[in-house]
C-alpha positions as CSV (number, residue, x, y, z in Angstrom):
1,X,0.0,0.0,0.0
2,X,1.5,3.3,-1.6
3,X,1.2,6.6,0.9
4,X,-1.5,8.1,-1.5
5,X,-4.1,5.2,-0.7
6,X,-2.9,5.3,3.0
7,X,-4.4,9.1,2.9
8,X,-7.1,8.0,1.1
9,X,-8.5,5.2,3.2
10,X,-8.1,7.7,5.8
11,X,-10.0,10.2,4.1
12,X,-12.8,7.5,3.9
13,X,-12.6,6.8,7.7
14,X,-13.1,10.6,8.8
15,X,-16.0,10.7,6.6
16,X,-17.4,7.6,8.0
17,X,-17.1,8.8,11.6
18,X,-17.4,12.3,11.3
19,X,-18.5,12.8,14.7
20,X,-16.1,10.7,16.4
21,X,-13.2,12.4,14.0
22,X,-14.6,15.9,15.2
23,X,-14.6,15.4,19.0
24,X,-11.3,13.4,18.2
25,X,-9.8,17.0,17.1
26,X,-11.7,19.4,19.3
27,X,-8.6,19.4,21.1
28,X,-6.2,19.9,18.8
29,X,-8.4,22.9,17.2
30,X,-8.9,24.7,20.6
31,X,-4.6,24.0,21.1
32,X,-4.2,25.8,17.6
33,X,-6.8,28.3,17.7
34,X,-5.8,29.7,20.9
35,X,-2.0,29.7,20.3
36,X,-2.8,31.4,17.1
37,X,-5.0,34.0,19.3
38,X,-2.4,34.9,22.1
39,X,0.1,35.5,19.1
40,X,-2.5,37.4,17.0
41,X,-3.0,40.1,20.5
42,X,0.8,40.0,21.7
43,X,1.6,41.3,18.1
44,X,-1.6,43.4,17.5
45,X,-0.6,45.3,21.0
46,X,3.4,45.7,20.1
47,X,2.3,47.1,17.1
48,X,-0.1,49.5,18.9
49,X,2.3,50.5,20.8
50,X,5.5,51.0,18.3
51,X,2.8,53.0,16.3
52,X,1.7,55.5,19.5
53,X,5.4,55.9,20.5
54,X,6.4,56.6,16.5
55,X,4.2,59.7,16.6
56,X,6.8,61.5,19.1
57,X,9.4,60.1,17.0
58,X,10.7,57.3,17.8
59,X,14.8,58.7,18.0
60,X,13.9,61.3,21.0
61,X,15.8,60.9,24.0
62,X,14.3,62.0,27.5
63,X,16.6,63.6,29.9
64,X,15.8,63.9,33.4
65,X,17.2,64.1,36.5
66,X,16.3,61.5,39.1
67,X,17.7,62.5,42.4
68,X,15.8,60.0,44.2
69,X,17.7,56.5,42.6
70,X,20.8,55.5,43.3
71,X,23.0,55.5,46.4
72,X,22.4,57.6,49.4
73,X,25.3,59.5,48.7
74,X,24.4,60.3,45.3
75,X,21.0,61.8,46.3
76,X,21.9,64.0,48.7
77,X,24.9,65.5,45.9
78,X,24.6,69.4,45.8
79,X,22.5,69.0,42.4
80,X,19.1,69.5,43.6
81,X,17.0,69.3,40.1
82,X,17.4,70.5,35.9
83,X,18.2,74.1,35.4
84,X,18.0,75.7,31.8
85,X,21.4,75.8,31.7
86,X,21.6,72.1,31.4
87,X,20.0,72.5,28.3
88,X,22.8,74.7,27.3
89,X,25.4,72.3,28.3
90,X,24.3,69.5,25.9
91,X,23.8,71.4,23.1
92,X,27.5,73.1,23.3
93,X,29.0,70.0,24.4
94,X,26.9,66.9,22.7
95,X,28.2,67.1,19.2
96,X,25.8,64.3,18.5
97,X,22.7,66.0,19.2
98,X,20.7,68.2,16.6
99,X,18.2,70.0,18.7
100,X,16.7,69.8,22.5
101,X,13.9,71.3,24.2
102,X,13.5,72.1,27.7
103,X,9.9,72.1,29.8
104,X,8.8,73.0,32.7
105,X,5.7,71.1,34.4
106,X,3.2,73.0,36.8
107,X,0.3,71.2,37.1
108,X,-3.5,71.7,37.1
109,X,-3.8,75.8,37.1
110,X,-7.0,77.8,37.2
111,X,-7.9,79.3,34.1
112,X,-11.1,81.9,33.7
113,X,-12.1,83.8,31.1
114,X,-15.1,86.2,31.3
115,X,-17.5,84.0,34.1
116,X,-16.1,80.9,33.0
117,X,-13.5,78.8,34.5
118,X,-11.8,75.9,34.0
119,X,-10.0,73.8,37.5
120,X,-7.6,71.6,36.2
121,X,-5.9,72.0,33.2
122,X,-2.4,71.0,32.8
123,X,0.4,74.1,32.2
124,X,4.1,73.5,30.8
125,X,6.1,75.7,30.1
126,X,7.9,75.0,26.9
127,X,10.3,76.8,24.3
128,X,10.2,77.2,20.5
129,X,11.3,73.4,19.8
130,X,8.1,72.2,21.9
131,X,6.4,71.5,18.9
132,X,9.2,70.3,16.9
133,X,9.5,67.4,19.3
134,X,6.2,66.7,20.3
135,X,4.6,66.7,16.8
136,X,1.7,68.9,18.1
137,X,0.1,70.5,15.1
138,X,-2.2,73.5,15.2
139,X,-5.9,73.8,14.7
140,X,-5.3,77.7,14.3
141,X,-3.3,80.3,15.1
142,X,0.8,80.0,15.8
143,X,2.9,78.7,17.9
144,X,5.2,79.9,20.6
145,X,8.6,81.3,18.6
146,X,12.4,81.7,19.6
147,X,10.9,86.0,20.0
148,X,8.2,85.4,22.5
149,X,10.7,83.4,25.0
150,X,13.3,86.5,24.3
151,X,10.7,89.0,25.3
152,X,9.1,86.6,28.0
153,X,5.5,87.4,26.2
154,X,2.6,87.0,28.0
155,X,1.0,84.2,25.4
156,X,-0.4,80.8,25.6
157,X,-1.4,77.7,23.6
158,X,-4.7,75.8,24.5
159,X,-6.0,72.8,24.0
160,X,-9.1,72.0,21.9
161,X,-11.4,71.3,25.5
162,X,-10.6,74.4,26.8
163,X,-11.2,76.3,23.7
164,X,-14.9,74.8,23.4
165,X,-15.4,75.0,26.9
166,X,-14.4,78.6,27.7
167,X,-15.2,80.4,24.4
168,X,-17.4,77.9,22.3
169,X,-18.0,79.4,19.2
170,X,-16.4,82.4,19.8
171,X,-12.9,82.7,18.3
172,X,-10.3,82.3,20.8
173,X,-6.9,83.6,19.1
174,X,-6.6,87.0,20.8
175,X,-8.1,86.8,23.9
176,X,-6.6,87.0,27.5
177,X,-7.1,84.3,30.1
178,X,-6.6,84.6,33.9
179,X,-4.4,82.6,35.4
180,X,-3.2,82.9,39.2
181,X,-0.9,85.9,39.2
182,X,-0.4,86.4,35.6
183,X,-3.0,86.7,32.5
184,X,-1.5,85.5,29.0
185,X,-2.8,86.1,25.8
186,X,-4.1,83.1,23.6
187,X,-2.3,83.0,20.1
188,X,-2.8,78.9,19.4
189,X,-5.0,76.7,19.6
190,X,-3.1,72.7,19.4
191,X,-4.7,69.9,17.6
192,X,-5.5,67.2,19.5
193,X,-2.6,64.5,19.6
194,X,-3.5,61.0,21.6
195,X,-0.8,58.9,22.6
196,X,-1.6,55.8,24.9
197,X,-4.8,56.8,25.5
198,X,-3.5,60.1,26.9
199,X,-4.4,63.6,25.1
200,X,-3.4,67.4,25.0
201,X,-7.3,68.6,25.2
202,X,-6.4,69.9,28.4
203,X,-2.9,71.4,28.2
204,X,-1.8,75.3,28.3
205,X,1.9,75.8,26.9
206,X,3.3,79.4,27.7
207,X,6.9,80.5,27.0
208,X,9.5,78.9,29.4
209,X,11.2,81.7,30.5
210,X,7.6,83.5,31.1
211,X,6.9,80.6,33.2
212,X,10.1,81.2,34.9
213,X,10.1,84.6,34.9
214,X,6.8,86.1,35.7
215,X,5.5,83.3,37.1
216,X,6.6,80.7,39.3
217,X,10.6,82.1,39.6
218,X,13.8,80.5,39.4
219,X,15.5,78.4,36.3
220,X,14.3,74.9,36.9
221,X,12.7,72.9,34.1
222,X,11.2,69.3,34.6
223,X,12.9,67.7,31.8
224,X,14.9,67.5,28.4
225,X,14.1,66.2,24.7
226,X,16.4,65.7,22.7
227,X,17.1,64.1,19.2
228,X,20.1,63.1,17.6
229,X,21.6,64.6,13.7
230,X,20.6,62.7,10.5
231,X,23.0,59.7,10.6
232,X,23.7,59.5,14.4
233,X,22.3,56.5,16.0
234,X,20.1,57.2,19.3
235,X,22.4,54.8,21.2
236,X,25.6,56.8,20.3
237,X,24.1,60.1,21.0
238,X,22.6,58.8,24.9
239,X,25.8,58.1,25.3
240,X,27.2,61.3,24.7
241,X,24.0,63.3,27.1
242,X,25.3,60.5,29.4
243,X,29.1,61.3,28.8
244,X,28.7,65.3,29.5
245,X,26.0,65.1,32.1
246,X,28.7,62.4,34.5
247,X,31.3,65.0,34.2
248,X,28.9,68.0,35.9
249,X,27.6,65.8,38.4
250,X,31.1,64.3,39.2
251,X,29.9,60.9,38.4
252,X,26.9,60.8,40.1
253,X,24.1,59.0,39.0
254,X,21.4,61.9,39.6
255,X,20.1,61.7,36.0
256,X,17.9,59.5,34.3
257,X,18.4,59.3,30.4
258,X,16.5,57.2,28.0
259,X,14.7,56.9,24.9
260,X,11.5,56.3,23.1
261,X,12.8,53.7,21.1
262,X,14.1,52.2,23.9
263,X,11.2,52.4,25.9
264,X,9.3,51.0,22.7
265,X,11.7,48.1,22.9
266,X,10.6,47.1,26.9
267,X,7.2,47.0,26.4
268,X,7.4,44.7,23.0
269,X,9.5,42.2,25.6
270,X,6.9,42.4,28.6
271,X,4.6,41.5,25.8
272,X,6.8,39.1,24.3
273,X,7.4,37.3,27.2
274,X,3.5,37.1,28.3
275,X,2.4,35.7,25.1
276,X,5.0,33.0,25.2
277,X,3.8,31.9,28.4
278,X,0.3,32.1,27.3
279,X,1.1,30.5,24.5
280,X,2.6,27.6,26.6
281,X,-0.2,27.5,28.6
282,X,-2.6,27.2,25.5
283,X,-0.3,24.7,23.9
284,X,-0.8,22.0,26.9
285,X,-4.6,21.7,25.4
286,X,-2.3,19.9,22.0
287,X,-1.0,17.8,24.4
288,X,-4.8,17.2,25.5
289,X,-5.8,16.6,21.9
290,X,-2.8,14.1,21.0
291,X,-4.6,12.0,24.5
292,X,-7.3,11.9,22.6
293,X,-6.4,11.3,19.7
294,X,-4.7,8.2,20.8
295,X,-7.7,6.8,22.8
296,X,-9.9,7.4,19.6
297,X,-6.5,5.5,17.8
298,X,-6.6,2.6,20.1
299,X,-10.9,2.4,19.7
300,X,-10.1,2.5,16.1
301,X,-7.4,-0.6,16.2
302,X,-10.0,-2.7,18.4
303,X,-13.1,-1.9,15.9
304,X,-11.1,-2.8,12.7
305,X,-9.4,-6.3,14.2
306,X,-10.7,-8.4,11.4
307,X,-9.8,-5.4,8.9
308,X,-6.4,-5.6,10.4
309,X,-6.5,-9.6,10.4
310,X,-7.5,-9.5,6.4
311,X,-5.1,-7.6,5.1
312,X,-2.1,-9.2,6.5
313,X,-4.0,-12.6,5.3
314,X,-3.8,-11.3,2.3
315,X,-0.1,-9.7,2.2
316,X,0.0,-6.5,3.8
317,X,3.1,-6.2,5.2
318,X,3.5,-4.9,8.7
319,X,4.8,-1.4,7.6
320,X,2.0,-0.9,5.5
321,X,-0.6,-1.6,8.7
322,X,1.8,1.1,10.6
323,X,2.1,3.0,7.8
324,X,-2.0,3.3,7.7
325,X,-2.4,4.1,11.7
326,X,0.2,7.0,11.8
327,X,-1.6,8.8,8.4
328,X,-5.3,8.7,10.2
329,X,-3.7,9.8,13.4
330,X,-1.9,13.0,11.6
331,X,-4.6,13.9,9.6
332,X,-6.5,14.3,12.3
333,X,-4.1,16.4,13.8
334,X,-3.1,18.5,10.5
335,X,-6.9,19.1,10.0
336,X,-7.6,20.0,13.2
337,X,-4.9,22.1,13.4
338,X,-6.5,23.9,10.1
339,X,-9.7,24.3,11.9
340,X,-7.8,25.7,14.5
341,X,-6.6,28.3,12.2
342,X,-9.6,28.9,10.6
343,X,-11.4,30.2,14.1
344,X,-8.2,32.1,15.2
345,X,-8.6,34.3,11.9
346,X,-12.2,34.8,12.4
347,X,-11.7,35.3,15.6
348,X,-9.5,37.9,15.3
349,X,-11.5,39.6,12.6
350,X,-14.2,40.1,15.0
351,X,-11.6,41.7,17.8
352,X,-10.8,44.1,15.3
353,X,-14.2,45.3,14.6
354,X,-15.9,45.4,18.1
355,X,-12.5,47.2,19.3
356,X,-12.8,49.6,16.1
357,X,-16.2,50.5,16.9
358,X,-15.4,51.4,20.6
359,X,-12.0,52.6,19.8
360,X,-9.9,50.7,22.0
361,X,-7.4,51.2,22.2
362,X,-7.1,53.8,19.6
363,X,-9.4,54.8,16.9
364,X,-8.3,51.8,14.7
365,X,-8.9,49.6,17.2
366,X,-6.4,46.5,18.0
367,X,-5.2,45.3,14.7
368,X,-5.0,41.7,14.8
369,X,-2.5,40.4,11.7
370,X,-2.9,36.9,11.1
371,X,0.7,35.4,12.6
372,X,0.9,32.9,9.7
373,X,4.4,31.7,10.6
374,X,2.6,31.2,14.5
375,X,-0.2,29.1,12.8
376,X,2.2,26.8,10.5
377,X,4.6,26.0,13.5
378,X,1.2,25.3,15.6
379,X,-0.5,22.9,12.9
380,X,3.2,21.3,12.4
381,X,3.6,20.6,16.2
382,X,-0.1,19.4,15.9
383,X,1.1,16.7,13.4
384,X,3.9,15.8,15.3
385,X,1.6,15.3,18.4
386,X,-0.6,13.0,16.3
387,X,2.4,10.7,14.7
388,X,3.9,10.6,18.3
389,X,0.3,9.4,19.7
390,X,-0.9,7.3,16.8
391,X,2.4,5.4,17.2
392,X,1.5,3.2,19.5
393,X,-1.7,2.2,18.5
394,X,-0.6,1.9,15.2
395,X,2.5,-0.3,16.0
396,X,-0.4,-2.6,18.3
397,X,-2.6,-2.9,15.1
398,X,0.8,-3.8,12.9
399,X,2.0,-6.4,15.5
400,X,-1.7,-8.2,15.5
401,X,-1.4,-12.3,14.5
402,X,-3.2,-12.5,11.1
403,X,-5.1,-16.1,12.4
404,X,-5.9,-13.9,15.9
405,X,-7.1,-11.1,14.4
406,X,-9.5,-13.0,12.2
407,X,-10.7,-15.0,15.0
408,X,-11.9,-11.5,16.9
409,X,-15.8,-11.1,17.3
């Protein structure tokens, strides 16, 4: 018996139990599917993720100081926090770096305007790079130039919520909010830019050194952005921030610096990691399905005794009765593991949709692209799991006596 007519007596037999063959894979599918599934999220939320961070620009580098690591005696070093002048260092000394902006965080500020107020919007101040680096577009109006942080203007950007909650209709460019102790002038309005789920509706930017200035005193800022020249790898060019910034603090590790990409690069490993062990975890139910499969394998040899018992009679040789087990065993394992597929894709199809329509977690929902390498190392695992299984029933129904086997009611 030639491999083609093993398949095809096999073929025959799943059609002739199609029940039995179905519950016989249900294992198998489920092992597959889900596999399939955990890969189909892992990568659908790595590439949310590399997409959110790629709208900041995915070569930034943060630079911040983080007096509160490290040794004792490095947090209690005579740098208390960033100054602008740090800003200043980098740029003359990091030949690496192309531009950096500096910002300044103060929190949820008042705002009113006329009788309307707003409680808790957030207020940075930021320079003329601010936008440069965040990739925050205007809706109308301009935005805050190298001239207004020379003069120390009294100007602001807002973001879209507090446009339409304190002037509505009205046209905001031009008029003067309140804040505590200082009223600014709006001259932007920002476009709304989401970014794991967090937005700028909310924010106020006003010139850094009016912030400094006029407003809350002193020269500290919160924190640096920076990006590297054309051809300079972001890796080369932390170095460098982390070269000049050791040498002020005297080899102190008071700062902290890191980078988008980098940061991009931790979550896809946390993610990484979980959907391996979910994976694993799903890939036990194979080992579920090859169980079955073999106690469907060994019904199957006790059912077709006689069967077994004729064709040796007849001449079949002991390879070919082996030869016939391990094909139904594996077919049942590559067509379940098809199955498997087949609800995995649909599956995530519907994910797509239902997190599309409620926009989680963006507006495009969780894109779920169909891990096809996942699926064929899943199905060919599943086929492995069946030869392995079907072996021994198969090598019980090729060891049967030809006179015993007819003999068997």
């Amino acid at each position: 018996m030639n491999l083609f007519e093993s398949f095809r007596i096999a073929l025959d037999m799943l059609r002739l139990h199609k029940m039995r063959a179905f519950l016989t894979m249900l294992g198998v599918i489920i092992g597959v599917m889900s596999v399939t599934l955990i890969s189909m999220i892992s990568n659908g939320f790595q590439h949310y993720i590399t997409y959110e961070f790629k709208k900041l620009g995915s070569d930034s580098i943060w630079i911040a100081y983080d007096g509160g690591g490290g040794r004792r005696s490095e947090r209690n070093a005579m740098i208390s926090g960033m100054q602008y002048e740090d800003l200043e260092l980098l740029l003359n000394q990091c030949t690496t770096l192309d531009i950096a902006s500096a910002s300044l965080q103060m929190g949820a500020q008042k705002i009113s305007y006329l009788d309307r107020s707003i409680s808790d919007p957030s207020v940075s101040g930021v320079d003329e790079y601010a936008d440069d680096m965040g990739n925050v577009p205007l809706v109308s109006g301009r935005q805050i130039s190298e001239a207004d942080l020379d003069n120390r203007a009294n100007v602001c950007l807002i973001g879209l919520d507090i446009r339409d909650k304190l002037f509505g209709n009205e046209d905001p460019i031009g008029q003067m909010l309140t804040f505590p102790g200082i009223t600014l002038q709006v001259v932007g309005v920002m476009e709304n830019v989401e970014i794991m789920g967090q937005n700028n509706k909310k924010e106020v930017w006003v010139p850094l050194t009016t912030a400094q200035d006029k407003w809350i005193g002193g020269d500290q800022i919160s924190y640096i952005t920076a990006r590297p020249k054309p051809g300079i790898s972001t890796d080369s060019a932390m170095d460098d921030v982390w070269r000049v910034l050791m040498a002020k603090s005297g080899n102190k590790k008071v700062y902290r610096v890191d980078s988008r990409e980098s940061v991009t690069n931790i979550f896809g490993n946390i993610l990484g990691v979980a959907g391996a062990i979910l994976g694993g975890v799903a890939a036990l139910s194979l080992l579920v399905g090859g169980i079955g499969i073999m106690n469907i394998m060994l019904v199957s040899v006790t059912e077709r005794t006689r069967e077994v018992g004729l064709r040796k009679a007849v001449g079949a040789k002991r390879g070919s009765v082996l030869m016939q087990f391990l094909v139904e065993a594996s077919m049942l394992s590559v067509i379940g593991g098809f199955i498997g597929m087949g609800f995995a894709w649909i599956l995530g199809l519907g994910i797509t949709a239902i997190t599309a329509a409620i926009s989680i977690p963006s507006k495009g929902g969780l894109q779920m692209v169909f891990p096809l390498e996942a699926a064929i190392t899943s199905t060919v695992i599943s086929a492995i799991i069946g030869v392995v299984f079907g072996l021994y029933p198969a090598a019980r129904a090729s060891s049967l006596s030809p006179i015993e086997a007819l003999r068997t009611e």
